[in-house]
N, CA, C and O atoms as a GROMACS GRO file, in nm:
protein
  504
    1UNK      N    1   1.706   0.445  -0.025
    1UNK     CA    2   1.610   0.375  -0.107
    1UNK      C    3   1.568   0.471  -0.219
    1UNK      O    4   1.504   0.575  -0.204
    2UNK      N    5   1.611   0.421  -0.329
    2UNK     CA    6   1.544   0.569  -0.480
    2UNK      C    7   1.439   0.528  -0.484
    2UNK      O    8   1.415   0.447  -0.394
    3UNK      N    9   1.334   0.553  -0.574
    3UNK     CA   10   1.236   0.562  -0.662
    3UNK      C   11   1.239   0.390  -0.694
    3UNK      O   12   1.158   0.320  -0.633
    4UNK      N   13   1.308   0.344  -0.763
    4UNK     CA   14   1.263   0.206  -0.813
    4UNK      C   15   1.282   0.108  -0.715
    4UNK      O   16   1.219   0.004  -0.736
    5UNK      N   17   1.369   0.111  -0.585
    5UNK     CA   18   1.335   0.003  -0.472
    5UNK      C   19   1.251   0.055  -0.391
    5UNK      O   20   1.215  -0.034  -0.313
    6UNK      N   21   1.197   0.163  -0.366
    6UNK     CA   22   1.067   0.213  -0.314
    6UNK      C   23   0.956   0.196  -0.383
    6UNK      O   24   0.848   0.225  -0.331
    7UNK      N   25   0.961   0.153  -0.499
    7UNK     CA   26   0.828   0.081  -0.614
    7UNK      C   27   0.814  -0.048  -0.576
    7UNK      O   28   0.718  -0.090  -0.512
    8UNK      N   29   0.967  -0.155  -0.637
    8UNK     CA   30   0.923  -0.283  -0.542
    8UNK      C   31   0.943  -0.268  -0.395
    8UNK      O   32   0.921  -0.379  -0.346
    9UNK      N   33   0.969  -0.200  -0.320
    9UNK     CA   34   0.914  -0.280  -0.190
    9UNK      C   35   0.778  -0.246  -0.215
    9UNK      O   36   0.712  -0.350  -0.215
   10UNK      N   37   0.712  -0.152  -0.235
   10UNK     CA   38   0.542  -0.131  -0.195
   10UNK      C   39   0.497  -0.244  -0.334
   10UNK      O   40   0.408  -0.306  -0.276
   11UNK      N   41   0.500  -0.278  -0.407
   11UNK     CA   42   0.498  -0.392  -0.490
   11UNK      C   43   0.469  -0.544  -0.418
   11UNK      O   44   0.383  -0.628  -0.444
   12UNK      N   45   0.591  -0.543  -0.304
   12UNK     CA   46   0.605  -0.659  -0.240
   12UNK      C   47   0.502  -0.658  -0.143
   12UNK      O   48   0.425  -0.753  -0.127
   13UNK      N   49   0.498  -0.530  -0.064
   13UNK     CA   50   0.372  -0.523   0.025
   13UNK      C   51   0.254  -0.530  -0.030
   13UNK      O   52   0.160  -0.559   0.043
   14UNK      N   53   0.232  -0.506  -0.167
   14UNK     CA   54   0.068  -0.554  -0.226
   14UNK      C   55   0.058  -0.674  -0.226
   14UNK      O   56  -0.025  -0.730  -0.154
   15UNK      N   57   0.148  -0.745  -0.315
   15UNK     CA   58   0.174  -0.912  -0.308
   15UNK      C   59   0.148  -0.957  -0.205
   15UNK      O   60   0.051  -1.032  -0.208
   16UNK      N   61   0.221  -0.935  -0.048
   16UNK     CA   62   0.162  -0.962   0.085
   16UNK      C   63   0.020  -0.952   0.128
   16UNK      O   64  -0.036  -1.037   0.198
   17UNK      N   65  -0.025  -0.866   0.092
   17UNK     CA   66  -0.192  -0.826   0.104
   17UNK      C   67  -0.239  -0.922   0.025
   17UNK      O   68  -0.317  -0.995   0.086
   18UNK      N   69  -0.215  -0.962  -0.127
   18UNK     CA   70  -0.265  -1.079  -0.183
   18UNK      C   71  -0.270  -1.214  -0.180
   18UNK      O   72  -0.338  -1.295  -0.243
   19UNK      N   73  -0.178  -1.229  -0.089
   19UNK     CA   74  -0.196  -1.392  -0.023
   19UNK      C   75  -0.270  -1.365   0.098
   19UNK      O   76  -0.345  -1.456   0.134
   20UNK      N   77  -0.267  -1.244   0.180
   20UNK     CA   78  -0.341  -1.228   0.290
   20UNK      C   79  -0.513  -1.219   0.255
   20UNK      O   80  -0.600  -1.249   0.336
   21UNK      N   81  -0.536  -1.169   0.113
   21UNK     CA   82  -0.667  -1.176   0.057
   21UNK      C   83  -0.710  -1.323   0.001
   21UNK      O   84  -0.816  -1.384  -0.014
   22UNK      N   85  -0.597  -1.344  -0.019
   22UNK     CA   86  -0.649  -1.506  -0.096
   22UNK      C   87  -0.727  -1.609   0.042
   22UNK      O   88  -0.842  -1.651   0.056
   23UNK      N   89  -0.611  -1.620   0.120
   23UNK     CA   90  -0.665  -1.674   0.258
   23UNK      C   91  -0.840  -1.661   0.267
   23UNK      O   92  -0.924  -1.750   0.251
   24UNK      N   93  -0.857  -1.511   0.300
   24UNK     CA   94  -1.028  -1.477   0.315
   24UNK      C   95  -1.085  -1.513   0.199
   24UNK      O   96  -1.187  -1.580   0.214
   25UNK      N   97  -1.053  -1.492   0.093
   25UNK     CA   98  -1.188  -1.541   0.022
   25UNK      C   99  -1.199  -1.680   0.026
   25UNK      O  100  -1.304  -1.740   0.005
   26UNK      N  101  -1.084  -1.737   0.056
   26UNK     CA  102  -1.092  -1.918   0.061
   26UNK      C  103  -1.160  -1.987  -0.058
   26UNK      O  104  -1.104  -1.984  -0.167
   27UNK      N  105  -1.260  -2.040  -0.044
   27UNK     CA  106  -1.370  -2.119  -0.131
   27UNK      C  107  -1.453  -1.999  -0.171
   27UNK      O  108  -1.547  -2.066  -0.214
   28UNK      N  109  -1.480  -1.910  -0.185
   28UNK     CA  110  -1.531  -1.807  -0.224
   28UNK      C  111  -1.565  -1.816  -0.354
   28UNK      O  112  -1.473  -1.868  -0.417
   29UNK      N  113  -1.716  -1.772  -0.466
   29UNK     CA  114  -1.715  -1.848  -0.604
   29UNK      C  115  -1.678  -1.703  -0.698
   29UNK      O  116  -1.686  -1.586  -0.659
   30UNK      N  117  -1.649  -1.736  -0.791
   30UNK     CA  118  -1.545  -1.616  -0.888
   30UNK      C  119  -1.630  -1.468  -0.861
   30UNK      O  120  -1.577  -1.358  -0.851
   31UNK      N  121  -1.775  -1.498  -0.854
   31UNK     CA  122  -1.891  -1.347  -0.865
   31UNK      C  123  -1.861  -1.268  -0.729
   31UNK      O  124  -1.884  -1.149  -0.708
   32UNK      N  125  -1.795  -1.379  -0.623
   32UNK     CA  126  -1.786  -1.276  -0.486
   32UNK      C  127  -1.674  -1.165  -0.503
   32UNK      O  128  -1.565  -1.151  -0.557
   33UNK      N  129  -1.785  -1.079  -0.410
   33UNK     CA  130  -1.660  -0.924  -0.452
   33UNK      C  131  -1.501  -0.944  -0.372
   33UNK      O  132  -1.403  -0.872  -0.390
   34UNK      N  133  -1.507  -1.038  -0.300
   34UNK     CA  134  -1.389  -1.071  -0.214
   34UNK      C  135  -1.238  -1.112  -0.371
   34UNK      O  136  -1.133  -1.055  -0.401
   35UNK      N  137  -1.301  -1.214  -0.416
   35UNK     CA  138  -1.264  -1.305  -0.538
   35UNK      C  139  -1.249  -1.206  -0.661
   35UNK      O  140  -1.155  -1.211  -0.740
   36UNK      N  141  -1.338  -1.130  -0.666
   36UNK     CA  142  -1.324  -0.996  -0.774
   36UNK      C  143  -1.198  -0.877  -0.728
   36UNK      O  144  -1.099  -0.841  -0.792
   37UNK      N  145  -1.235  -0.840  -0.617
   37UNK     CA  146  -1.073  -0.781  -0.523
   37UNK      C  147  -0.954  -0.841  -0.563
   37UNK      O  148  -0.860  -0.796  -0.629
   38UNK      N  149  -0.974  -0.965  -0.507
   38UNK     CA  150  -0.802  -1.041  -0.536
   38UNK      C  151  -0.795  -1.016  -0.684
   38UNK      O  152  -0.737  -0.912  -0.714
   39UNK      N  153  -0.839  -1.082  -0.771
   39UNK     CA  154  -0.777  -1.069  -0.916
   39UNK      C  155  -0.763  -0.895  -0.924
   39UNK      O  156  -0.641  -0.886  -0.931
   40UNK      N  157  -0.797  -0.801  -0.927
   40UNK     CA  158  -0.804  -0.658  -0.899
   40UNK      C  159  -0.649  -0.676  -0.881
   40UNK      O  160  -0.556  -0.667  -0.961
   41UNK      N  161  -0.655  -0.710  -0.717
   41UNK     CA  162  -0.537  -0.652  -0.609
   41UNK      C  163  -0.388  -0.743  -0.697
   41UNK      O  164  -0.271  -0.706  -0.692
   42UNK      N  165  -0.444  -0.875  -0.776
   42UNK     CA  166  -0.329  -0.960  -0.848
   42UNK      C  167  -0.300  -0.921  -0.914
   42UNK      O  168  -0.185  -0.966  -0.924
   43UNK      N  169  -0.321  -0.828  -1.019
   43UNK     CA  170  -0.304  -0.760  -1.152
   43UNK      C  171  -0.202  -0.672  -1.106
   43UNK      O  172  -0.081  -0.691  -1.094
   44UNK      N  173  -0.277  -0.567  -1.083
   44UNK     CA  174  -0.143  -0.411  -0.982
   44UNK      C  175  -0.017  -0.473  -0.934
   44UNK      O  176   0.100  -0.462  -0.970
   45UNK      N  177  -0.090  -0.560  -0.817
   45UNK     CA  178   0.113  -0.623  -0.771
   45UNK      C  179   0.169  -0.683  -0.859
   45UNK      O  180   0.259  -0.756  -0.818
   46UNK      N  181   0.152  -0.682  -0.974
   46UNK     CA  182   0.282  -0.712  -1.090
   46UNK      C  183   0.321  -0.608  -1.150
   46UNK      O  184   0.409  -0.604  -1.236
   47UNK      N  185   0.242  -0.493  -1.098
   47UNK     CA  186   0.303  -0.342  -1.194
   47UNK      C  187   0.205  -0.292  -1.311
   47UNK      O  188   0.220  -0.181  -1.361
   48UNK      N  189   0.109  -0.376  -1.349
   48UNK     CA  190  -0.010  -0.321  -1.409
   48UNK      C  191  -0.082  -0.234  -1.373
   48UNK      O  192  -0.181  -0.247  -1.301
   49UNK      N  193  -0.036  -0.127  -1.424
   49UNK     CA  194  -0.143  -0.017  -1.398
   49UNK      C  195  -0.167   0.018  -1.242
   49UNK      O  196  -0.276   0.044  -1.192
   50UNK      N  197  -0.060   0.014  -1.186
   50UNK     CA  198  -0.080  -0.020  -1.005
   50UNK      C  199  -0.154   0.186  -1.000
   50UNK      O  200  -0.263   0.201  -0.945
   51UNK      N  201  -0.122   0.244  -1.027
   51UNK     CA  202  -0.137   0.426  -1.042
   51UNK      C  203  -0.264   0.451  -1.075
   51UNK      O  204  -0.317   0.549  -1.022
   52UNK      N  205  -0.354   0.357  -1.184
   52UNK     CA  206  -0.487   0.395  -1.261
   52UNK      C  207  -0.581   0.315  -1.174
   52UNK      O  208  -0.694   0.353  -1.144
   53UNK      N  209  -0.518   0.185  -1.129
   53UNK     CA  210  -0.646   0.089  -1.100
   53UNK      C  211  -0.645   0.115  -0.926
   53UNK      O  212  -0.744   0.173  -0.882
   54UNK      N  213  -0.562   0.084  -0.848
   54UNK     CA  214  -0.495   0.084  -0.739
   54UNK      C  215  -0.636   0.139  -0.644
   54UNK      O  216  -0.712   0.067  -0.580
   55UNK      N  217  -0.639   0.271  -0.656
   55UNK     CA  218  -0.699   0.382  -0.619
   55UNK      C  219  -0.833   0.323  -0.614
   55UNK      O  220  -0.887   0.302  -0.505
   56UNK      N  221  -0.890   0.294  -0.728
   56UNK     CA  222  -1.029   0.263  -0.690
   56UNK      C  223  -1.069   0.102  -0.645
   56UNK      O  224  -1.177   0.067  -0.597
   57UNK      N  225  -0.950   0.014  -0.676
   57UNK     CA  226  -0.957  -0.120  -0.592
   57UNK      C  227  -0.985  -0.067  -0.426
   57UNK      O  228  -1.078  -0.103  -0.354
   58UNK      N  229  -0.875   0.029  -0.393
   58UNK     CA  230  -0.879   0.058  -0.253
   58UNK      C  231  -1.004   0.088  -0.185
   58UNK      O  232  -1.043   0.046  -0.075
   59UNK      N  233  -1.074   0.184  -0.286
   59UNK     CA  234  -1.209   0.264  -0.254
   59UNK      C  235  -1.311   0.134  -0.226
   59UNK      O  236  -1.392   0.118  -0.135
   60UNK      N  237  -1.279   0.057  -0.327
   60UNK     CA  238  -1.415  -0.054  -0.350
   60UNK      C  239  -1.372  -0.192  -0.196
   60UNK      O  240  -1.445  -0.278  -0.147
   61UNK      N  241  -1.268  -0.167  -0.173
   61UNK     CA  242  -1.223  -0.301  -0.051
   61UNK      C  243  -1.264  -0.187   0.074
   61UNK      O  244  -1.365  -0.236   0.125
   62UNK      N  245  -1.246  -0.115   0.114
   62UNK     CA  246  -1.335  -0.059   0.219
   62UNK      C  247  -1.431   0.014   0.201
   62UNK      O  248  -1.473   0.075   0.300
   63UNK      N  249  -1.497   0.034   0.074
   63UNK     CA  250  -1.674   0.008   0.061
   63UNK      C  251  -1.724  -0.124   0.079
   63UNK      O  252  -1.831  -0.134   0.138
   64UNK      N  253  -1.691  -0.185   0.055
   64UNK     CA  254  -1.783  -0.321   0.030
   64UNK      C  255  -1.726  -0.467   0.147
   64UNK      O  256  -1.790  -0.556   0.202
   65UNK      N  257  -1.598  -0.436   0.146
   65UNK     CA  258  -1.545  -0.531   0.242
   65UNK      C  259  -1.470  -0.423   0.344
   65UNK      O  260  -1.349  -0.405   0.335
   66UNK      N  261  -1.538  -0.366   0.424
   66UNK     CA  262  -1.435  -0.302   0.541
   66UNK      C  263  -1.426  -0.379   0.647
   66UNK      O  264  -1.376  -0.308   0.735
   67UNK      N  265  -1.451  -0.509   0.698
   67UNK     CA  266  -1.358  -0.588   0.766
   67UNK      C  267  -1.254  -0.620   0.701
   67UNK      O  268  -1.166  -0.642   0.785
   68UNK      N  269  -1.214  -0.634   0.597
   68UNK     CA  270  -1.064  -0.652   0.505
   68UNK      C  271  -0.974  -0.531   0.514
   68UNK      O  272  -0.856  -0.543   0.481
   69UNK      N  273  -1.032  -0.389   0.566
   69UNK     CA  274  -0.941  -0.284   0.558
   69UNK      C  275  -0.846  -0.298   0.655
   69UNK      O  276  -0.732  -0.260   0.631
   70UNK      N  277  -0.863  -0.326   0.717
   70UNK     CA  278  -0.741  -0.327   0.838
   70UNK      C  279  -0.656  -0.395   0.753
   70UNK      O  280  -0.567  -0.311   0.740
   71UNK      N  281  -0.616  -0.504   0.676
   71UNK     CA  282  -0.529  -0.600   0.634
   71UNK      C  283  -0.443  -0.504   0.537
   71UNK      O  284  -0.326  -0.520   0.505
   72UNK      N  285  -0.526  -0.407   0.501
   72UNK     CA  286  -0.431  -0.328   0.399
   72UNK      C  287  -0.335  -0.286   0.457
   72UNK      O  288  -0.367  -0.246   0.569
   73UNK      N  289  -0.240  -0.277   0.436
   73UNK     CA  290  -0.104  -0.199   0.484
   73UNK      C  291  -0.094  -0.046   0.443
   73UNK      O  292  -0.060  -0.023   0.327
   74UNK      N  293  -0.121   0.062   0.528
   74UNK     CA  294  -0.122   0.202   0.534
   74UNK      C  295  -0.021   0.238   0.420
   74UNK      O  296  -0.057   0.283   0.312
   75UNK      N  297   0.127   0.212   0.459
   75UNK     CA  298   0.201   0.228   0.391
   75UNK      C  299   0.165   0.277   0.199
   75UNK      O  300   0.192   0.366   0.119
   76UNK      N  301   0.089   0.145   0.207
   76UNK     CA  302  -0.018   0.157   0.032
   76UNK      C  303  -0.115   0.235   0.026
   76UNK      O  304  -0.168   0.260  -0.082
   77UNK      N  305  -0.143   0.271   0.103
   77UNK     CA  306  -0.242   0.410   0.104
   77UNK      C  307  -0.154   0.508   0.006
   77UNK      O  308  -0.178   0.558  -0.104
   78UNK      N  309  -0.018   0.513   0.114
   78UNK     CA  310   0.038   0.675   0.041
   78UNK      C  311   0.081   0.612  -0.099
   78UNK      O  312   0.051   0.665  -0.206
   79UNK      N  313   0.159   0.483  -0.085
   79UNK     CA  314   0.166   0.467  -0.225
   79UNK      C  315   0.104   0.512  -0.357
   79UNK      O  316   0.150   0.576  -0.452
   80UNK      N  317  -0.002   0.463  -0.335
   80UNK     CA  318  -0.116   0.485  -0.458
   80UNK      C  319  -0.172   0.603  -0.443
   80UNK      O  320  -0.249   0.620  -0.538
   81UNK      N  321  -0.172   0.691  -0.372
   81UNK     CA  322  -0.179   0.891  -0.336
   81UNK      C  323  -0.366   0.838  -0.384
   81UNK      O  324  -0.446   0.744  -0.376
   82UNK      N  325  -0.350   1.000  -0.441
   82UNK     CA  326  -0.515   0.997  -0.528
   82UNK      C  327  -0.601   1.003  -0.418
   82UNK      O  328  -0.583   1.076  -0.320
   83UNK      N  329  -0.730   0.893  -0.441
   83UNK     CA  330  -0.820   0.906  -0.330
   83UNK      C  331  -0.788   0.789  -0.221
   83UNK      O  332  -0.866   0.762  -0.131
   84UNK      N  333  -0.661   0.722  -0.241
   84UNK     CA  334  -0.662   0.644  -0.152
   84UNK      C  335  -0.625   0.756   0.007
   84UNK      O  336  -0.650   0.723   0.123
   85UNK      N  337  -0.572   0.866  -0.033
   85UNK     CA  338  -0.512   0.915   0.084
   85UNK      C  339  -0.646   0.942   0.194
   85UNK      O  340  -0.622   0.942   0.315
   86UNK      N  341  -0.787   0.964   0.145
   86UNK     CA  342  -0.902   0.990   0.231
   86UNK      C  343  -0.919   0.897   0.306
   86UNK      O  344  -1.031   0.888   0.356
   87UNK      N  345  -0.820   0.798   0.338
   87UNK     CA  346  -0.862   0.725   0.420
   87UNK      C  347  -0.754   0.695   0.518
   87UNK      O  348  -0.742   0.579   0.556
   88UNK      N  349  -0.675   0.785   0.561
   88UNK     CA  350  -0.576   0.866   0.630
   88UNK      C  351  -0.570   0.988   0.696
   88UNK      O  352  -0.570   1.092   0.630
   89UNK      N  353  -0.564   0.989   0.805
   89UNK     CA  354  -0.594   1.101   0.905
   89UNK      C  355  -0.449   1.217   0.833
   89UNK      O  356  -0.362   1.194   0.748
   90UNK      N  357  -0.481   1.340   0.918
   90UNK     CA  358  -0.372   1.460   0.866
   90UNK      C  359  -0.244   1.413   0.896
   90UNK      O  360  -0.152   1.420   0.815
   91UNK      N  361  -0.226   1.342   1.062
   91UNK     CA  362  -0.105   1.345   1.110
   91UNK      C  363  -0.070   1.235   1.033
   91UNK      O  364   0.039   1.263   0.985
   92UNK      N  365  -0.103   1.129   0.997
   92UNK     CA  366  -0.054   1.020   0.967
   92UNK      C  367   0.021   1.069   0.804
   92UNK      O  368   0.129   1.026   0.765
   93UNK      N  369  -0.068   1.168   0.728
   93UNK     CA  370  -0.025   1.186   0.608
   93UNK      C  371   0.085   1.279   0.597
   93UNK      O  372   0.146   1.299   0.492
   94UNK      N  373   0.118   1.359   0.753
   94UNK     CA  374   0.253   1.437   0.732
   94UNK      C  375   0.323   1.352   0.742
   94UNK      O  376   0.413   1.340   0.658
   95UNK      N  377   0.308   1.254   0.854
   95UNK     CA  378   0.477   1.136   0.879
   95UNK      C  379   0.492   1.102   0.723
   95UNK      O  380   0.596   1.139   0.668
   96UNK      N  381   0.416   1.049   0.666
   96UNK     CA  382   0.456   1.009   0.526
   96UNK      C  383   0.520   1.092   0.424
   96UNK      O  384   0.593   1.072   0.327
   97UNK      N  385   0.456   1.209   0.492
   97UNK     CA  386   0.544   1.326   0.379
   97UNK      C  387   0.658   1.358   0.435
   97UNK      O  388   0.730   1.440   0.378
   98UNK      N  389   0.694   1.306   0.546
   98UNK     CA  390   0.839   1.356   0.606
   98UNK      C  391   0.910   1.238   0.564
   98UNK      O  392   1.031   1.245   0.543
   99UNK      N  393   0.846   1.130   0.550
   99UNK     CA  394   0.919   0.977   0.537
   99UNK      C  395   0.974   0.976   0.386
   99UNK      O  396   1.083   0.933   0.350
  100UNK      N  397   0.871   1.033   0.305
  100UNK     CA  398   0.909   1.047   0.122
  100UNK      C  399   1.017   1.184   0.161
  100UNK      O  400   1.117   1.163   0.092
  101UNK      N  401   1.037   1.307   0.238
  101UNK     CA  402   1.146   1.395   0.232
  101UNK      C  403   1.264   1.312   0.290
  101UNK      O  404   1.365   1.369   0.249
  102UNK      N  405   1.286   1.247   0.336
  102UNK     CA  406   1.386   1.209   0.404
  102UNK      C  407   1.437   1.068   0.311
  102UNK      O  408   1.555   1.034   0.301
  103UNK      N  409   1.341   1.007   0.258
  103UNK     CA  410   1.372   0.863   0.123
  103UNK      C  411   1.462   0.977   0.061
  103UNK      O  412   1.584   0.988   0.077
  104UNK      N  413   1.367   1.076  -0.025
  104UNK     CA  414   1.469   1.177  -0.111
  104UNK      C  415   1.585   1.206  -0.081
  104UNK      O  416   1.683   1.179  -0.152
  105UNK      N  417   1.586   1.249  -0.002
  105UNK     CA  418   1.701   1.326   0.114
  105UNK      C  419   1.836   1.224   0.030
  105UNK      O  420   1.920   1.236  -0.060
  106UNK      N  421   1.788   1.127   0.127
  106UNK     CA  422   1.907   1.026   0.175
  106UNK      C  423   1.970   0.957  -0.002
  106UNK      O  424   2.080   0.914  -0.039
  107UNK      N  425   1.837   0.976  -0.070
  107UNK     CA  426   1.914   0.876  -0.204
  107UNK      C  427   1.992   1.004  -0.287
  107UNK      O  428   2.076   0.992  -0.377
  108UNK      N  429   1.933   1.136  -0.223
  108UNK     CA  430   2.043   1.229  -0.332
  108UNK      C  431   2.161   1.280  -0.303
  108UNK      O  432   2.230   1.370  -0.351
  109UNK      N  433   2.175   1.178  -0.181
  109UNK     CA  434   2.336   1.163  -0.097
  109UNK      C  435   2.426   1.052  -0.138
  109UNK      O  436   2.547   1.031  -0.136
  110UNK      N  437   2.316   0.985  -0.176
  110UNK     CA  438   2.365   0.843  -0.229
  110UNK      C  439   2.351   0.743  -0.096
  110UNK      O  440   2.422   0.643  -0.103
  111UNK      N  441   2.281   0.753   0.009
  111UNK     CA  442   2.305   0.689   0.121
  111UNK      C  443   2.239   0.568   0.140
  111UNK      O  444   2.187   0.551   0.030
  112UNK      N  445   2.213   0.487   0.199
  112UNK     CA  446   2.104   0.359   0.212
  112UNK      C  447   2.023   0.333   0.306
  112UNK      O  448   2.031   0.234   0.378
  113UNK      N  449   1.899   0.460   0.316
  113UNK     CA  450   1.821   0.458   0.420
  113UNK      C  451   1.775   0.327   0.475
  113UNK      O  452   1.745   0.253   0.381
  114UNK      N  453   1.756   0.262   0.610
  114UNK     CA  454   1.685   0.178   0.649
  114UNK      C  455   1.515   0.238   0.668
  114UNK      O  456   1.482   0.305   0.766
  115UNK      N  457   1.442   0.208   0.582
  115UNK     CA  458   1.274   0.252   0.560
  115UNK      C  459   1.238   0.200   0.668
  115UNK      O  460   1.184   0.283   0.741
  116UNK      N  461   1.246   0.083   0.716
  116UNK     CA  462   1.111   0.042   0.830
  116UNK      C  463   1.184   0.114   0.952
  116UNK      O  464   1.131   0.154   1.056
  117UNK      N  465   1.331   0.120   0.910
  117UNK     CA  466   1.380   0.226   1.087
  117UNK      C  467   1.298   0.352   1.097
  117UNK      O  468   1.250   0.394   1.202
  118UNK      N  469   1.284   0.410   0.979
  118UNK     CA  470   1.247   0.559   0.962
  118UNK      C  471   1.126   0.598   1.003
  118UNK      O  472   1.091   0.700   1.062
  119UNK      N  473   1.031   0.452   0.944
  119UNK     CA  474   0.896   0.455   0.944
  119UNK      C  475   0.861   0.425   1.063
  119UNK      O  476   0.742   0.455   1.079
  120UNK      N  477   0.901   0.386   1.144
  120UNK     CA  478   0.890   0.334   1.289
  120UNK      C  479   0.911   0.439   1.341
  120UNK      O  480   0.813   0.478   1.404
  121UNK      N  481   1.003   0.511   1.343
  121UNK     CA  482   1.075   0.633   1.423
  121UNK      C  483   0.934   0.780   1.397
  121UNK      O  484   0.875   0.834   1.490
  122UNK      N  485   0.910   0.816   1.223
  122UNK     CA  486   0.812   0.890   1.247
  122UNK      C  487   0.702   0.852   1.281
  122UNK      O  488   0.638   0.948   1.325
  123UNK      N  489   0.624   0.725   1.283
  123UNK     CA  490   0.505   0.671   1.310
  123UNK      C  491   0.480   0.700   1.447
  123UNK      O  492   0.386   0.746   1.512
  124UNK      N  493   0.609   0.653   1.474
  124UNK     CA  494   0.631   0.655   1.639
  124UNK      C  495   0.551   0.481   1.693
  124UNK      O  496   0.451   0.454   1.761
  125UNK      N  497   0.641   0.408   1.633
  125UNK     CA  498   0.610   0.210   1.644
  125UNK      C  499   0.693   0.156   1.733
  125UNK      O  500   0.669   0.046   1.783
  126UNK      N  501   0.817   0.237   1.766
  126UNK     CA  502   0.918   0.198   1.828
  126UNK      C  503   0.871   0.221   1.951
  126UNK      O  504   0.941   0.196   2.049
   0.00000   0.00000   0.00000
């Protein structure tokens, strides 16, 4: 997996979080911070500014809505680095750094890592 299918998949996993956010806010009216999140979280998963904004969407969905944090997918933590990573224990942030050495690894072999095998294997999910 290089650099640009490791962008869209975590791309695709925001998108997932955004129908999973749409769900909760439901009927929700445009001023709720739920409804202010999604358009936030809708913008980035098209590639807008996912690096500048990302980070502090994250900060503000488990300040203000931390029953919604669980729904985030960890994975997007490391994505978006910065301050999203404070909300990631040590061990969890080495597997990720072994998971980005080993993405590297494998694409400067030219090879076609399977990611969720890998991520399973260092997470330890399997």
């Amino acid at each position: 997996m290089n650099d640009q299918e490791y962008r869209e998949y975590s791309l695709s996993l925001l998108q997932r979080f955004c129908e999973r956010l749409s769900k909760e806010a439901g009927n929700a009216s445009p001023d709720d911070p739920i409804r202010q999140l999604l358009t936030g979280f809708e913008s980035i998963a098209k590639g807008d500014n996912v690096y500048e904004k990302g980070p502090d969407l994250v900060s503000t969905l488990f300040a203000s809505c931390p029953q919604l944090a669980p729904l985030f997918p960890r994975e997007l933590l490391w994505f978006l680095g910065g301050e999203c990573l404070h909300f990631m224990p040590d061990d969890e942030l080495l597997s990720y750094q072994q998971l980005d050495e080993i993405r590297h690894q494998a694409a400067a072999r030219g090879e076609v890592l399977d990611y969720q095998q890998e991520r399973a294997k260092l997470l330890k999910l399997q």
